[in-house]
N, C-alpha and C positions, 0 to 999 in steps of 0.2 A: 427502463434503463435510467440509473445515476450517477451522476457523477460529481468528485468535491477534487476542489485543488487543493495541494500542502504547500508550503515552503519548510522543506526541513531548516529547521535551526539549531540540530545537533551537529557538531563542527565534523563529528567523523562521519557523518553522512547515516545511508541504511548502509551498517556492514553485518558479518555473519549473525551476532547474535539477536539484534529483532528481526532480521531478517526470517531467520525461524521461525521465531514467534509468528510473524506475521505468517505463515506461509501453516505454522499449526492453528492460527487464529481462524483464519478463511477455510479451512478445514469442515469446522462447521456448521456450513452454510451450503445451501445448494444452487445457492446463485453462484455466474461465472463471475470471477471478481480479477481484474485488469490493471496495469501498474501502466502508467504513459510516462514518459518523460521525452522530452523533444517530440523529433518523428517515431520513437521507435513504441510500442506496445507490448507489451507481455502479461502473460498469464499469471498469477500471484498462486500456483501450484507448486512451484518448483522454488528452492532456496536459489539456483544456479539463473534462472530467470530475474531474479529481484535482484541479483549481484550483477550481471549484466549491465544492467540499465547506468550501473558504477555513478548513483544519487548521491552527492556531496552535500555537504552543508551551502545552505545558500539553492540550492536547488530546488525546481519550482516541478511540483510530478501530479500526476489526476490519478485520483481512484476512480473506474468505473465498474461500478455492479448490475449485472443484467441476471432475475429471476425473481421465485416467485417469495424471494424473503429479503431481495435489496433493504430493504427498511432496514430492517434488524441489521442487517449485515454492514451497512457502511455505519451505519450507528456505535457497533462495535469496532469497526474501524478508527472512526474517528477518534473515541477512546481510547484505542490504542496509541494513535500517530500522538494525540494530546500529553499523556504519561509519555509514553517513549522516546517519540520524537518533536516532543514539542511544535505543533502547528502553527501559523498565524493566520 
């Protein structure tokens, strides 16, 4: 298992539209791949999961990937949050 923190610094936070993306991003991979923000955890399956967590700009959230292609997978992650959502 791994895990990376973001701060998003897109001011409209994750709303619907990377939210998708991300959610056909982790598609494919066969690791379970996990969105944390505060206490709360969710599964980065479902577009309704990533909206839940209602990630602002300024907000500080963990990716964590558990299986047998993590590497790969938060690698592309990270790539993503970097273009999309801009990481620090």
């Amino acid at each position: 298992m791994i895990s990376k923190d973001y701060i998003i610094n897109a001011a409209e936070g994750i709303h619907a539209r990377p939210a998708t993306a991300l959610v056909k991003l982790t598609k494919r991979f066969k690791s379970t791949i996990s969105m944390k923000k505060g206490p709360r955890t969710v599964k980065i399956n479902s577009l309704l999961n990533i909206l839940s967590l209602a990630a602002k700009g300024g907000d500080t959230i963990t990716i964590i990937v558990d299986g047998e292609d993590e590497v790969g997978a938060l690698v592309a992650i990270d790539l993503f949050f970097h273009e999309e959502l801009k990481h620090l």
